[in-house]
C-alpha positions as CSV (number, residue, x, y, z in Angstrom):
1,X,129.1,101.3,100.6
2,X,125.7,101.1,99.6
3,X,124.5,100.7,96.1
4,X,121.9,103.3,96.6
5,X,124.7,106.2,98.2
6,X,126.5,108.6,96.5
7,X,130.3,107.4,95.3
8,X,132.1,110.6,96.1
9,X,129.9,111.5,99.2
10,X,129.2,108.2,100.7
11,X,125.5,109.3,101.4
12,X,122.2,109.2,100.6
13,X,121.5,113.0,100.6
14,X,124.0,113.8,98.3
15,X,124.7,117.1,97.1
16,X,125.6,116.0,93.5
17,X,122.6,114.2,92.6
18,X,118.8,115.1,92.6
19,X,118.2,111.5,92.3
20,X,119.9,110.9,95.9
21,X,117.6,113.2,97.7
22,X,114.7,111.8,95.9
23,X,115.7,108.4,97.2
24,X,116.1,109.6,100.7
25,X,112.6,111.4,100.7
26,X,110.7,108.0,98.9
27,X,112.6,105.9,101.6
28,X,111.0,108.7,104.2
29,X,107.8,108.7,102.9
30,X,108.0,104.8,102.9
31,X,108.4,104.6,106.4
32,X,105.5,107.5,107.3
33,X,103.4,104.9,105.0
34,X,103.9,101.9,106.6
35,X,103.1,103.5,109.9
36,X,100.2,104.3,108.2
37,X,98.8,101.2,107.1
38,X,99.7,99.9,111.1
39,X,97.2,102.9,112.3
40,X,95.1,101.6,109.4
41,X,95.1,98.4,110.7
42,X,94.6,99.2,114.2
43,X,91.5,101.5,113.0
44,X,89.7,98.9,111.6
45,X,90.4,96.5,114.6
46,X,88.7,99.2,116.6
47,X,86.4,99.6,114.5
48,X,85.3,96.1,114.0
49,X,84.9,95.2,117.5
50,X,82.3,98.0,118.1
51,X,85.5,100.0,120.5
52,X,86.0,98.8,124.3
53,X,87.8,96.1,125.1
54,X,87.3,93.8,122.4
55,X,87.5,96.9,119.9
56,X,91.1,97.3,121.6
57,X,92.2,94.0,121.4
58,X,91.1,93.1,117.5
59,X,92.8,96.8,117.1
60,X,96.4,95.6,118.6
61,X,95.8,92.1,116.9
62,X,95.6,93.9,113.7
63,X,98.3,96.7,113.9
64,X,100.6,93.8,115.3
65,X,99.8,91.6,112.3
66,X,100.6,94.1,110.3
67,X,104.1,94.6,112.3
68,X,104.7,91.0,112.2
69,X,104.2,90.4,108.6
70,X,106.3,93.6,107.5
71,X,109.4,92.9,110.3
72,X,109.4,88.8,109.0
73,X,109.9,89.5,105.3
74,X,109.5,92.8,103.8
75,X,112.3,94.8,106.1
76,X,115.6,94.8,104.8
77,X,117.2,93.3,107.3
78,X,113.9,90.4,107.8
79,X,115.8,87.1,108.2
80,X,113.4,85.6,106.0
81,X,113.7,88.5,103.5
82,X,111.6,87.4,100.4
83,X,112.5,87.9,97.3
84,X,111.5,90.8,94.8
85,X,108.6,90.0,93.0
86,X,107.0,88.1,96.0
87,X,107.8,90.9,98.3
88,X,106.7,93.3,95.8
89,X,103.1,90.8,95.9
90,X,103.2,91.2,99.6
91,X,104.0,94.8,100.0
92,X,100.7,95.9,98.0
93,X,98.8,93.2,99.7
94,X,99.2,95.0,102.7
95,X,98.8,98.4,101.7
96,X,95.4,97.6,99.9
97,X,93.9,95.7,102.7
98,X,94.8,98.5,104.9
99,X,93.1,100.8,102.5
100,X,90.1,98.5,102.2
101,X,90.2,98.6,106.2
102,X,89.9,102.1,106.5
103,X,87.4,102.4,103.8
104,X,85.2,99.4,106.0
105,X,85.7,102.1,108.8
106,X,84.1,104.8,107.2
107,X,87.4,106.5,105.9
108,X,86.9,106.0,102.4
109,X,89.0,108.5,100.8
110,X,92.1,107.6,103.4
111,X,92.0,104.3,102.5
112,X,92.0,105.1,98.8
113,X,94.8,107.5,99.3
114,X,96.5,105.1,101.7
115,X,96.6,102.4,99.0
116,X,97.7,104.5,95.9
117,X,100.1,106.0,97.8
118,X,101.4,102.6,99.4
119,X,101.4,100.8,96.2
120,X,102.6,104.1,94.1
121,X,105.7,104.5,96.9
122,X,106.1,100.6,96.3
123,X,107.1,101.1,92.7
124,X,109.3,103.8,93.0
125,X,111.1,102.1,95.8
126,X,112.3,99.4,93.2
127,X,112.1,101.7,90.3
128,X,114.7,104.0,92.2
129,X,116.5,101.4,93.3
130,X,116.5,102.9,96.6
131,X,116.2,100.3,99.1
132,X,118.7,99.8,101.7
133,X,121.0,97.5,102.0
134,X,121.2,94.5,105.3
């Protein structure tokens, strides 16, 4: 059983405890965001290289960076998983840069939200202790 699951229910969304559903709603909202900051990505790529082909290609460079980074050491089950407070470093890295992307693409306030709420959902995460398990 998880650290993060419920003890008599075995479960994240847990009937007991507020704090379980509040964990399974930040872990939601994680994954909308980092779908975001891909899209973000992706819209400055586009962006960038003035649309077309080129703009298409620097697009799926970026959202794939972006993919690549997050799959190789932020996911929980990363094989090269790093630890907290580097994780932590990276996390906001990318959720700022694809705020600052955004913002470069003429999206200003997305990219502001985008970031506060990337690096906000990034705190709770660890302050909730609600990351899951490998």
């Amino acid at each position: 059983m998880s650290e993060w699951a419920c003890p008599c229910c075995r479960t994240i969304l847990c009937k007991h405890s507020d704090v379980g559903t509040f964990r399974a709603l930040n872990l939601g909202a994680r994954f909308l965001l980092e779908l975001c900051a891909v899209a973000a990505a992706a819209e400055w790529g586009w962006h960038t290289g003035a649309g077309g082909l080129a703009g298409a290609l620097l697009g799926l460079l970026a959202g794939g960076a972006v993919v690549a980074v997050w799959g190789a050491v932020i996911a929980p089950r990363a094989k090269r998983r790093l630890p907290d407070p580097q994780r932590l470093v990276v996390e906001l890295m990318i959720f700022v840069l694809a705020g600052a992307g955004l913002a470069a693409s003429g999206y200003t306030g997305l990219g502001v939200a985008l970031a506060a709420a990337g690096c906000a959902n990034a705190a709770l995460v660890r302050i909730l202790g609600g990351e899951p398990l490998p």
